[in-house]
Every structure is written in C-alpha cells, then in structure tokens.
C-alpha positions, 0 to 999 in steps of 0.5 A: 489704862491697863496694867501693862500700859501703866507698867510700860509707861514708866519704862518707856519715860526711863528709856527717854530720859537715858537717851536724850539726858546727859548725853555727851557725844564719843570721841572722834576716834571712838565714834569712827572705830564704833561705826566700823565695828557696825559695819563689820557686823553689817548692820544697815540701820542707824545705831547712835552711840553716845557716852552718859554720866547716868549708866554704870555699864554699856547698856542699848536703849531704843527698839526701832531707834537704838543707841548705845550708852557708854559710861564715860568711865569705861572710856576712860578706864579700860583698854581700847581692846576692852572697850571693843569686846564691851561694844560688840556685846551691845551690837550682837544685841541689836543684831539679835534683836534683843529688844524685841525678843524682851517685848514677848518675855514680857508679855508672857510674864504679864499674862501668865504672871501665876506660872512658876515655869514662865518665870523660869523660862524667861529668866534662862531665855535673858541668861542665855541671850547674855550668853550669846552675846558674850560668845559673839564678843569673845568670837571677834575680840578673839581673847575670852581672858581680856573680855572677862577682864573688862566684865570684871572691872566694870562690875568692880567700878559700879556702886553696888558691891559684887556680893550683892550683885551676886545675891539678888541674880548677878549672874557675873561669876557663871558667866565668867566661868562659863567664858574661861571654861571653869565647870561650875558649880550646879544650883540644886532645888531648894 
C-alpha cells in the first residue's frame, strides 16, 4: 500500500463510523424543515440528515452519499433560526462540492508535501471555502448577528476552550469579524 492509501484508510473507517454509529434520526418537524431547506437550494441528490452524540458541531460526511451530522445539543439548545443558518452552512457545502475540492488539497499536499506555498494555499483555499459558506447562510437566514450567535454558542459548548482553539488555527474570531464587519487585525511574517 502507498502512503496515501494507508493514510486515507483511517479517514475513510472514521467517516464510516460517524455515519452509521450512534446516529439517531431528527425530529419530524426538523427532518421536514431540512428537506425544505435542500430543496430551496435545489439540490437533487439524496442528503440523509441525522442527529449524533459523536460530533460537537454540524459537520457532512460522505462524497457521493452525504449526510449531515447534527449534534443533539445544538437541537436542543439553540433557536430553530440558529439551527437554520447552521444547516444551510452544511448544505452550500454540498451544493459547492467541498468534498471533493478537499480530495485535490489533499493530494496537492500529499505530493508536493515539501512546498511551504502549497501548505499556504490549501490552508487559505479551506478559510475561504468556510468564508463562502458563511455568506451563503447569512445570505438566506438574512441576519449575520444571529448566525455569529450560533458560531459562538457552539464553540462555548465544545470541550476545548476557545483559546486554544484559537491557538492551534481556530479561525473562530476572523470569521466572526469578518461577518459583522469588524476590520481585523493583519497577521505579519514571523
């Protein structure tokens, strides 16, 4: 086996077991208003939406088959506007096929793991597809401050503190300035 097969391997395991593992399925109510929301966007192919005690945010797994993951705490904890922008989020990454756009970083890292400018231009390639994403759910929820809300109460329920987040790439402040219109503050060369 080559290395990126070992390497995917383990990934492609994960993906399965966040799938079909303790998975739960959404409310009526919820399940409707999500196919409502993939319709709204037009998208054709099957989107399976299930709730899960194994994530900590809305996350989609799956290429040809997605589902979306929604932690039972932000069901319950946060406004049904909130939880609207949050799913949308996940849908204009299905709609953008992000996954796949994933699959070439990847391999752009793989192959050309010795490059310092391939490592930069993957990791803003992913900020800016986050970026995108974040406009499109502020676009239709139509209010940028109840979605930075949610962005934030999610990040205040996870284990990790935000600080550290912060430390280790977070990205969690730039966006939100970036959303509410807050210039921020420019990172210089080290």
């Amino acid at each position: 086996m080559t290395g990126v097969q070992t390497c995917a391997l383990p990934i492609w395991y994960l993906a399965e077991t966040l799938r079909r593992r303790d998975t739960l399925a959404l409310p009526t109510d919820l399940l409707q208003q999500c196919h409502a929301m993939q319709q709204r966007l037009g998208l054709a192919w099957p989107v399976l939406f299930r709730q899960s005690h194994r994530v900590t945010v809305p996350i989609v797994v799956g290429w040809f088959r997605p589902v979306v993951l929604i932690p039972i705490s932000v069901i319950t904890g946060l406004a049904p506007q909130q939880l609207d922008a949050l799913i949308m989020h996940e849908l204009a990454h299905i709609r953008r096929l992000d996954a796949f756009t994933n699959i070439m970083l990847i391999a752009a890292e793989t192959m050309l793991f010795y490059h310092p400018a391939v490592w930069w231009v993957t990791r803003r390639v992913r900020v800016e597809r986050e970026h995108c994403c974040d406009d499109f759910a502020v676009s239709i929820c139509g209010d940028a401050s109840m979605y930075v809300e949610a962005l934030t109460s999610l990040e205040t329920w996870k284990a990790v503190p935000v600080r550290v987040l912060a430390s280790n790439g977070g990205r969690l402040n730039e966006r939100v300035a970036r959303l509410l219109g807050v210039p921020s503050c420019a990172r210089g060369f080290s």
